[in-house]
N, C-alpha and C positions, 0 to 999 in steps of 0.2 A: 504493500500500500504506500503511496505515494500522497504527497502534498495536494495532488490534483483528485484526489480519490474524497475529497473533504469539498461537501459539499451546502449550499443553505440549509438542510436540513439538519445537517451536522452542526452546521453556527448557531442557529436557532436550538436545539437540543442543548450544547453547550451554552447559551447566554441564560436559560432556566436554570439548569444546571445550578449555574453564579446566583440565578436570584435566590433559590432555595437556600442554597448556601448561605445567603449573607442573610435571612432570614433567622434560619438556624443557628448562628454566628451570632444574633443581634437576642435571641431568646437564650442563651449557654448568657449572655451578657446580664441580662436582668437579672436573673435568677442570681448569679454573685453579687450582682449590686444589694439586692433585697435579702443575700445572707451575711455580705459584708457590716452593712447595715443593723439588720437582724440578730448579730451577734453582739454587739454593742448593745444595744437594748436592752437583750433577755438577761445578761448580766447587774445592768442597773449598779450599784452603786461598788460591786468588785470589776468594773472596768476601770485598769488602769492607766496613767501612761504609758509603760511600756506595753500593754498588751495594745491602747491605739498606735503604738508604735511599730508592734509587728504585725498590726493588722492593717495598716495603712503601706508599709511594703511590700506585702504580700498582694495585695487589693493594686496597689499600681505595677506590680511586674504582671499580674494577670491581666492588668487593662491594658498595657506597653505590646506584650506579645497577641491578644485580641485583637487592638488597633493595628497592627500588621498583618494580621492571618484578615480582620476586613478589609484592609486597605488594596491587600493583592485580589482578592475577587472581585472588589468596585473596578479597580485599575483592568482588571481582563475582560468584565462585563461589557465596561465602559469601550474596551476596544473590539468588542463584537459586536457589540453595538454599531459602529464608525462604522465597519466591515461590512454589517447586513444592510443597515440605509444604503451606503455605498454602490453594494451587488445590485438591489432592489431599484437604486437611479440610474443605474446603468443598464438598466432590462426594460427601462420604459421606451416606450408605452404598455407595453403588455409585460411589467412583470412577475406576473402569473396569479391565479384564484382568492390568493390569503396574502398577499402583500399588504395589505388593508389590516388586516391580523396580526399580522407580523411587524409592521409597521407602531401597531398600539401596544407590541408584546414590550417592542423596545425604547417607546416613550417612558416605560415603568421602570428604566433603571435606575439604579441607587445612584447619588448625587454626594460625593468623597468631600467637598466643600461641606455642605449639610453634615454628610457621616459625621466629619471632624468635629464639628460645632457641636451637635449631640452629643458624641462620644466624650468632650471634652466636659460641658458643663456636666452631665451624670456624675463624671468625676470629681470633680470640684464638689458636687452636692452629697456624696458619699462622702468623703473624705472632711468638708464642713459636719457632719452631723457625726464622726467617727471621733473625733476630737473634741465636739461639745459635748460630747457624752462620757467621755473621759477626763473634762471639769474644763475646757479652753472653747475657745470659740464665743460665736453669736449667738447658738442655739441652744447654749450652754443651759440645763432644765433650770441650776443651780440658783441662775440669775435671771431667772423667766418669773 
């Protein structure tokens, strides 16, 4: 099999592929933020500094290596994307039944700008309520 053997059907199968992926990728996400979070909580008044301490490095090596495993599937999406508009204006006028389909599959891709922006503030809002909970910060209960 050869490079020429790779076909729209094959881009299109791969650009879902990505979406799942980065779907999946963004659900494995929450679910740390709400136990990174969560763990702080349930402790109450034996969370201490150093436990927000290894819990807020642990919390950002996990978001550092996430933010790369999403950043390479928006980056490959986002170039299948390029790819299939590309094929699909280049086959006009007639580029074939579900180009219209196809066309709406890959207006739905993930946006790496946005990603960041999300991915960042989450962060920053874990990491704010991880340290007021272990007596520092804004959200500190202490001084509420």
């Amino acid at each position: 099999d050869s490079m020429q053997d790779f076909d729209l059907s094959d881009a299109v199968g791969n650009f879902t592929h990505h979406s799942s992926s980065i779907g999946t990728l963004w659900g494995i996400y929450v679910a740390a933020t709400f136990a990174g979070a969560g763990f702080g909580i349930t402790l109450e008044e034996d969370f201490t500094y150093p436990l927000a301490a290894f819990l807020s490095i642990g919390f950002l090596a996990f978001t550092i290596g996430h933010w790369h495993l999403l950043r390479q599937h928006i980056d490959i999406q986002t170039d299948l994307r390029t790819d299939i508009l590309a094929y699909l204006n280049a086959a006009e006028p007639d580029p074939g039944p579900f180009a219209k389909s196809i066309r709406s599959i890959c207006r739905n891709s993930s946006k790496r700008g946005a990603s960041r922006l999300a991915h960042f503030v989450i962060d920053i809002c874990v990491l704010l309520l991880i340290w007021s909970l272990a007596g520092i910060g804004p959200l500190n209960p202490a001084t509420s």
